[in-house]
C-alpha positions in Angstrom: 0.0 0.0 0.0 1.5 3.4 -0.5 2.8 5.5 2.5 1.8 8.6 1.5 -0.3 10.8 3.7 -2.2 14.0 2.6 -5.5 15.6 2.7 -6.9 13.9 0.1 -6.1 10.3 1.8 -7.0 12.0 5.3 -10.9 12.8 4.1 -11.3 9.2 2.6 -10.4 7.3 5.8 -11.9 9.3 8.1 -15.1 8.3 6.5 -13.6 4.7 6.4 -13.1 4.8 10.2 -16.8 6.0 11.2 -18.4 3.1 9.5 -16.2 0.3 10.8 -15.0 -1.3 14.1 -11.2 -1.1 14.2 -9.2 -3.6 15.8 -7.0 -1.1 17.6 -7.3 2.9 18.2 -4.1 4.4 18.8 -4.6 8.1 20.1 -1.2 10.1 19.9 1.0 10.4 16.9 4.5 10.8 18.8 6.9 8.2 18.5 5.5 5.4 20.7 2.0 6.2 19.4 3.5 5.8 15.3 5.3 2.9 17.2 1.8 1.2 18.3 0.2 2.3 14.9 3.1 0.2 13.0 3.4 -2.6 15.4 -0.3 -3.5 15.2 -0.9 -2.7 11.4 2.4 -4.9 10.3 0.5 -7.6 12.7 -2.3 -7.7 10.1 -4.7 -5.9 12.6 -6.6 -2.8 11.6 -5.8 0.7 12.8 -7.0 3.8 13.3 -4.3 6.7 14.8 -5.2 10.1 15.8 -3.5 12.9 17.2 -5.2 16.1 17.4 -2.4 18.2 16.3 0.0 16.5 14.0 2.8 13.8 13.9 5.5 14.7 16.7 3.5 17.4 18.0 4.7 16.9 21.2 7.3 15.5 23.4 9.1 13.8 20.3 9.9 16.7 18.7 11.4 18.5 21.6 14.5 15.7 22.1 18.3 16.1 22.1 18.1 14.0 18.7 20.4 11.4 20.7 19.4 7.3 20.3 21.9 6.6 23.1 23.1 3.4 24.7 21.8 4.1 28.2 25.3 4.9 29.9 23.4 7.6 32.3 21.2 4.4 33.5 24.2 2.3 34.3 25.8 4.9 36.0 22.2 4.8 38.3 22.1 1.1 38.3 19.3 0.8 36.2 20.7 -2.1 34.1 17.5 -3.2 32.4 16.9 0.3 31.4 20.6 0.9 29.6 20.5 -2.6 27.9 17.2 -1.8 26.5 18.4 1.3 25.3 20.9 -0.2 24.0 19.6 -3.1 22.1 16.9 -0.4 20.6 19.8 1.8 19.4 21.3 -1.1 17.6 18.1 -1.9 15.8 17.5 1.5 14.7 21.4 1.5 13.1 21.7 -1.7 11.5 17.9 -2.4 10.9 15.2 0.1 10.4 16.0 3.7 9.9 20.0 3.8 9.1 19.5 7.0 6.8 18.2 8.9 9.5 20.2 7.4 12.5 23.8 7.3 12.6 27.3 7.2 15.2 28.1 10.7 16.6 31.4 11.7 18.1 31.4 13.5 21.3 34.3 15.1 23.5 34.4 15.7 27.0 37.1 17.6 27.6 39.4 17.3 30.2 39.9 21.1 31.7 41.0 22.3 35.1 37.6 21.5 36.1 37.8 18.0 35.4 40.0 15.9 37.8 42.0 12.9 36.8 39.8 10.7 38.6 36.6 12.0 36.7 38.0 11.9 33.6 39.0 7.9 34.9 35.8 7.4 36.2 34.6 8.9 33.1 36.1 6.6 30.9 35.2 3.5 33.2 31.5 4.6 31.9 32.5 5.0 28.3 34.2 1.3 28.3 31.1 -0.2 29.9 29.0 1.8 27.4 30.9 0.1 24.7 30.3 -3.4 26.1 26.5 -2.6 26.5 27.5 -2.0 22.4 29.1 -5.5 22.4 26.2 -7.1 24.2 23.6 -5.7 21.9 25.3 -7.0 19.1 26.0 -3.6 17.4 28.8 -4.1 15.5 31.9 -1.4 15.9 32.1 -0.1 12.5 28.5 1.3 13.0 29.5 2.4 16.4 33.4 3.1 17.5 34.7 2.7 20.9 35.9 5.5 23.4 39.7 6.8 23.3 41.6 9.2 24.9 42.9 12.3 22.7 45.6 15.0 23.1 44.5 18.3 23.4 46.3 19.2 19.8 43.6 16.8 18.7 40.4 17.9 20.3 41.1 21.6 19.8 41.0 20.5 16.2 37.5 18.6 16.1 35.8 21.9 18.6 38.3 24.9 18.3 36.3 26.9 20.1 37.0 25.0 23.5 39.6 27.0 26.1 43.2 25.9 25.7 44.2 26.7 28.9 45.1 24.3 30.8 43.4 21.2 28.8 45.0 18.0 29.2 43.3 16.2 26.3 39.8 15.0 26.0 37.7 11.7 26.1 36.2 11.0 22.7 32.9 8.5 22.7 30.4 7.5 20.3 26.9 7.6 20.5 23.5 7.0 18.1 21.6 10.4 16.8 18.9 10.5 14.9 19.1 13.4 12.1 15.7 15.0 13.3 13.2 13.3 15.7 10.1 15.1 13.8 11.3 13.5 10.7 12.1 9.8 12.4 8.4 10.1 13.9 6.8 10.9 10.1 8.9 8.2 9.0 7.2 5.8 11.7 3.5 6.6 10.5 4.4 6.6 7.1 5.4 3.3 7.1 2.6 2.0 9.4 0.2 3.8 6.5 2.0 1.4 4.1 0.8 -1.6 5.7 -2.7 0.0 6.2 -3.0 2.6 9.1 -5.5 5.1 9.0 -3.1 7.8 10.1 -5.8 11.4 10.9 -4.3 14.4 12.1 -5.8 16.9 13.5 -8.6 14.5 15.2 -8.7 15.0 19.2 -9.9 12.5 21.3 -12.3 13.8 23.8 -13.4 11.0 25.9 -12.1 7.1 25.2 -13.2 3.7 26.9 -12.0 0.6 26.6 -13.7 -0.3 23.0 -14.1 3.6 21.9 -13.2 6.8 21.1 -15.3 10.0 20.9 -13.3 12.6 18.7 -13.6 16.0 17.0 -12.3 16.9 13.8 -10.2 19.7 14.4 -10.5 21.3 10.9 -14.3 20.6 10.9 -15.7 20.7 14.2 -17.5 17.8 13.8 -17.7 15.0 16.5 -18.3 11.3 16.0 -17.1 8.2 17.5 -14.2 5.8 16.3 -15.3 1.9 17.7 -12.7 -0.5 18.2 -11.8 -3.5 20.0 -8.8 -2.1 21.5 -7.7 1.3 22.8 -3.5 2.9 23.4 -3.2 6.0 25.0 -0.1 7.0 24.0 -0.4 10.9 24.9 3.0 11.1 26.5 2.9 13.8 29.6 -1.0 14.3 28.4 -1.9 10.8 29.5 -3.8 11.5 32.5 -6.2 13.8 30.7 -7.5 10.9 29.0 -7.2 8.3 31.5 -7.3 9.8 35.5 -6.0 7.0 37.3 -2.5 8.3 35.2 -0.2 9.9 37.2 2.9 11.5 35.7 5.3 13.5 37.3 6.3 15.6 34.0 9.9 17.3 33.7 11.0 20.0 31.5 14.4 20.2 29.3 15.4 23.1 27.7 17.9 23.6 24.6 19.3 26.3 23.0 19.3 26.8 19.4 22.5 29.0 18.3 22.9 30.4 14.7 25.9 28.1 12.4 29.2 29.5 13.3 28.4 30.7 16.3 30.6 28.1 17.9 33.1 28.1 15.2 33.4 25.1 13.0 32.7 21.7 15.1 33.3 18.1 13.5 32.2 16.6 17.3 29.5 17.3 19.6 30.6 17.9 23.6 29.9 16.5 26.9 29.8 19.4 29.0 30.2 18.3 33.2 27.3 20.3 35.2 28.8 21.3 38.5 28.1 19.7 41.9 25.5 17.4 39.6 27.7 13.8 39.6 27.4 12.4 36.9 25.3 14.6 35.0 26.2 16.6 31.8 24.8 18.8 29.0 25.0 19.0 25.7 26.6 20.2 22.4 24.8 18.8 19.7 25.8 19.8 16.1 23.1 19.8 13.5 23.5 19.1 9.8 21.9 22.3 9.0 24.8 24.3 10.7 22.9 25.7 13.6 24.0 23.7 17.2 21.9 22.7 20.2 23.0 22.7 23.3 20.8 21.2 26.6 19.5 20.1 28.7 17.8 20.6 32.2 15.7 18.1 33.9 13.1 20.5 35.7 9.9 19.2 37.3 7.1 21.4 35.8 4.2 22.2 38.2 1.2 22.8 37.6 -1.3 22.0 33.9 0.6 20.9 31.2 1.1 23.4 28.2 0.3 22.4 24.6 3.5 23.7 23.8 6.2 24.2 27.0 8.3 27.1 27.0 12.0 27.7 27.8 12.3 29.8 30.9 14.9 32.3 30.9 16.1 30.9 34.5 16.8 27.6 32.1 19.0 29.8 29.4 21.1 31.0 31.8 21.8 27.4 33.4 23.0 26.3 30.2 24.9 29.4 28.8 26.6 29.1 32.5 27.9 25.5 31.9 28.6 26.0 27.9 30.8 29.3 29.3 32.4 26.5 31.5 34.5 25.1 28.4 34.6 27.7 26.0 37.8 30.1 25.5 35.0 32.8 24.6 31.7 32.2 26.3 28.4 32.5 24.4 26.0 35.6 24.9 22.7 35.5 25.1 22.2 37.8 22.4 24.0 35.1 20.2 21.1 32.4 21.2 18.7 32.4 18.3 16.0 30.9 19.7 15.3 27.8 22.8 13.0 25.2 22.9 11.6 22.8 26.1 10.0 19.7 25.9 8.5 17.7 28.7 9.0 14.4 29.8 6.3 11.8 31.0 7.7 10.3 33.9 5.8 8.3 35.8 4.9 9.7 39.2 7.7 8.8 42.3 9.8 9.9 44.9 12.7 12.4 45.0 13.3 14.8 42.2 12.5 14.4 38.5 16.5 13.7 37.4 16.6 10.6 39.8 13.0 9.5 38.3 13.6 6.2 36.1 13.5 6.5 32.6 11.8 3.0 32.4 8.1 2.6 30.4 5.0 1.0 31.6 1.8 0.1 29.8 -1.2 0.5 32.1 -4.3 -1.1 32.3 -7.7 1.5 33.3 -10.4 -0.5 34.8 -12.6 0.2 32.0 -9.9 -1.6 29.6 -7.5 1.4 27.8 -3.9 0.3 27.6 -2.1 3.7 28.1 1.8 3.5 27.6 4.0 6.6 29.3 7.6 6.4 30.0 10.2 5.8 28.6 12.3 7.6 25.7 12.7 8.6 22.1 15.4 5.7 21.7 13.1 2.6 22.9 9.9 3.9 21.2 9.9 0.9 19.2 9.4 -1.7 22.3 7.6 0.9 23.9 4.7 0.3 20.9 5.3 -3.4 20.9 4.4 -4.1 24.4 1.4 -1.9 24.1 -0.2 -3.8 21.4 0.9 -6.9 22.7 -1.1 -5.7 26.1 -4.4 -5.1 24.1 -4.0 -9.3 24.2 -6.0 -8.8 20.7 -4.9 -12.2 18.6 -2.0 -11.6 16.3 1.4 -12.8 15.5 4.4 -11.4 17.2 5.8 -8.1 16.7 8.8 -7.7 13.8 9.5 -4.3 13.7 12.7 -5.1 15.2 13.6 -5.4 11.6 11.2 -3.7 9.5 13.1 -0.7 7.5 11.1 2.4 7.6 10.1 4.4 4.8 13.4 5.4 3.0 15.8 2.9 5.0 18.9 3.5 3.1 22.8 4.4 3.8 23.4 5.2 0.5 22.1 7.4 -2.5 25.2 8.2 -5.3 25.4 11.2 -6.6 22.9 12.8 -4.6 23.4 15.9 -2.2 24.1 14.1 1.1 21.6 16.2 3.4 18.8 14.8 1.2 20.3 11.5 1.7 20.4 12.0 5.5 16.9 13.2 5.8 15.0 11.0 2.9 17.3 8.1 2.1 16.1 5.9 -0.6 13.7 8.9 -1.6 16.3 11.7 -1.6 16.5 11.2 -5.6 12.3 11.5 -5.9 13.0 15.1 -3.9 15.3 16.0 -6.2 13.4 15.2 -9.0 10.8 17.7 -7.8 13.6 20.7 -8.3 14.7 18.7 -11.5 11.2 18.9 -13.2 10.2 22.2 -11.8 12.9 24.2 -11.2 11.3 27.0 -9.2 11.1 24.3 -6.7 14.7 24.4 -6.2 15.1 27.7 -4.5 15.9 27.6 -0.5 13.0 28.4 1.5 15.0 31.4 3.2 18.3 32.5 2.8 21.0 30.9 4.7 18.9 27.3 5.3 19.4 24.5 2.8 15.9 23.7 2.9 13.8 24.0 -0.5 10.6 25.1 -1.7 10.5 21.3 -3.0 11.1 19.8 0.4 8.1 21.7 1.3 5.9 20.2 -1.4 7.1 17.0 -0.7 5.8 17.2 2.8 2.5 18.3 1.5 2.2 15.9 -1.2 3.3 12.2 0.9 4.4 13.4 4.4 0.8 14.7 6.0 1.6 18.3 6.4 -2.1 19.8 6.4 -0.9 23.8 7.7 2.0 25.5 7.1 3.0 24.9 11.1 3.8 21.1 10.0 6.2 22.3 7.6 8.0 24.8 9.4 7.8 23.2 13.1 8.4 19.7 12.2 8.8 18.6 8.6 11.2 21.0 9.2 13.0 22.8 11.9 12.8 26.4 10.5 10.7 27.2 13.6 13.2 27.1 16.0 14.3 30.0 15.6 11.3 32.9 15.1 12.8 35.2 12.5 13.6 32.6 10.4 9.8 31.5 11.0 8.3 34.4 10.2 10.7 34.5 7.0 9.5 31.3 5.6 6.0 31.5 6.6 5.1 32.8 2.9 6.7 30.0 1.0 5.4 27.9 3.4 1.9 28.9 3.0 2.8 29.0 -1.4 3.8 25.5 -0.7 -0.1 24.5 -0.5 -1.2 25.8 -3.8 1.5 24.6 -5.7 0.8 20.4 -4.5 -2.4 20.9 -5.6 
């Protein structure tokens, strides 16, 4: 069946879905909910998945981009947690999305700040990262081991870190995922190619065990999706849907910084956070030039926002411990823009950074299976165990090696961003620009994105408003004025995939 989603397929199944009983209604299209969409539907079972916004509206979008090993679990003994993580990193390199996932390098570098026995302890955690690696059967040319480096060496991969004093750094290796947005519309694409009825912009306003009563949010019109089994997979919006839910949700905040603001960087950083142990943020390079740099772990109190925002209290943190490394610190008139997302941590005691990062699937009396938990990097058995708790008859679950949409590591000849973000479709995207060659023009100036990206988006990845294109099919959002630049194209882009 073909993965594309767009209006026109939107209207024809959500007539589809109001005159049948499906076997599973996922509500939430974040990763874990395109997770359960895709688990059931390549299961042969039937599927209806709503989100009343859009694909990665929420939580997904708002990540470091990292599909880590779990390292910060060991380090808190939670050893099921890390090889999970692990195993699910593994799967999404060598299996099922290796255009859009891919090893990272990282520094930490060793500055006054840094004692000889962190830096050992340090790299005791990076060695047993790399035999979490060993145990999930990721193979080392996919993912390379930790070394040590001399400082003439890791001034070269981040010149913009202090010389004085720095005895070297620690270089490991890590999973990261080009853009979470996009890994989430590749997720729900594919689940639409074995049959999903994927419908944005349908809220759910009430669900039971068997149903859903929702309101198109284009429309206004209400009507009720049957089914024999319901996921909640609503992330930290769980417990609006299902009371007996209770989350304890935590913000993290990045920073989004212009390209070159940091100077040219061929690694990302581990930054230490004082008197935190073994806590550390985060320099995150993008392929689009700009850098991200997080995060906090803040308990939010208080109703949870549609969209979280990043408290100035939480910019400062992080220019404070970026400042820490840098020989010139950044200023806050050089951030460009900051974004927070919120965790869904399931309720406990002591504060939100020493909450487990482990997932449950919950059972309401009335029969919804609501998953919350977890993370970006173990969506995938995240999803599985929530279809395999609806205890609906099916085979087991393979998307442990089902490639998404695209799943490619190569494309000759073609740019390698496209490649990056589309993989075995970059050349159909560069077709568009090849056949129409106002299509080719960037969307603003300094961004690599192009009017034909756009159009793509409209035409087979479900962008309904311009929002979807610049907040998640791309990441032009981020940072407002180059928003409000593109917001033209972006709305052009409509009449043109007509």
């Amino acid at each position: 069946m073909d993965s594309s989603l767009n209006a026109a397929r939107r209207a024809r199944e959500l007539g589809e879905v109001r005159e049948r009983v499906v076997d599973v209604l996922v509500v939430g299209l974040g990763a874990t909910g395109a997770g359960a969409a895709l688990d059931a539907a390549s299961r042969g079972l039937s599927v209806a998945a709503i989100d009343a916004y859009d694909l990665a509206f929420g939580t997904s979008r708002w990540s470091s981009k990292l599909i880590h090993g779990g390292l910060r679990y060991l380090a808190r003994g939670q050893v099921g947690v890390a090889k999970e993580s692990a195993v699910e990193r593994g799967v999404l390199l060598r299996h099922t999305a290796p255009h859009l996932v891919q090893a990272h390098p990282y520094l930490l570098a060793m500055t006054p700040r840094v004692s000889r026995t962190q830096a050992r302890l340090a790299m005791t955690g990076y060695r047993l990262g790399d035999a979490l690696r060993t145990a999930a059967g990721t193979p080392r040319r996919l993912l390379p081991g930790p070394s040590r480096i001399p400082a003439e060496r890791a001034l070269d991969l981040v010149p913009s870190l202090d010389p004085e004093g720095l005895r070297g750094a620690l270089l490991s290796w890590d999973g990261r995922v080009v853009d979470d947005a996009r890994l989430v519309v590749a997720i729900a694409r594919t689940a639409a190619a074995h049959g999903a009825r994927v419908l944005t912009r349908c809220r759910a306003l009430a669900l039971t065990g068997d149903s859903g009563l929702v309101r198109d949010e284009l429309t206004g019109e209400e009507f009720t999706i049957r089914a024999k089994a319901v996921v909640n997979a609503t992330g930290v919006w769980a417990g609006g849907l299902v009371p007996e839910v209770e989350l304890r949700p935590s913000r993290g905040t990045h920073l989004v910084l212009r390209p070159g603001t940091l100077g040219p960087l061929k690694a990302g950083l581990h930054v230490p956070i004082p008197d935190a142990g073994n806590r550390f943020a985060l320099v995150l390079p993008q392929l689009d030039g700009r850098v991200y740099v997080g995060l906090t772990d803040e308990p939010l109190d208080g109703p949870v926002p549609e969209v979280p925002e990043a408290p100035e209290s939480d910019v400062s943190f992080l220019l404070d411990v970026l400042g820490s490394v840098l020989a010139t610190p950044v200023r806050r008139d050089q951030v460009a823009g900051a974004y927070a997302g919120l965790r869904p941590l399931l309720a406990g005691g002591g504060g939100t950074a020493d909450l487990s990062r482990r997932h449950a699937v919950l059972r309401s009396p009335d029969g919804v299976v609501t998953v919350v938990g977890g993370k970006l990097t173990t969506y995938r058995r995240m999803a599985e165990d929530a279809i395999d708790a609806t205890g609906l008859p099916a085979p087991r679950s393979s998307t442990a090696r089902l490639p998404l949409v695209g799943a490619a590591r190569s494309g000759d000849g073609l740019p390698p961003r496209l490649v990056r973000r589309y993989g075995s479709e970059a050349a159909a995207v560069q077709d568009l620009g090849a056949r129409e060659p106002e299509l080719r023009r960037p969307v603003i100036d300094g961004q690599p994105t192009t009017l034909a990206e756009l159009v793509w988006a409209v035409r087979h990845e479900g962008a309904l408003v311009p929002d979807d294109l610049l907040d998640r099919r791309t990441r032009i959002g981020l940072i407002p004025e180059d928003r409000a630049a593109a917001l033209p194209t972006a709305e052009a882009a409509f009449g043109i995939s007509e």
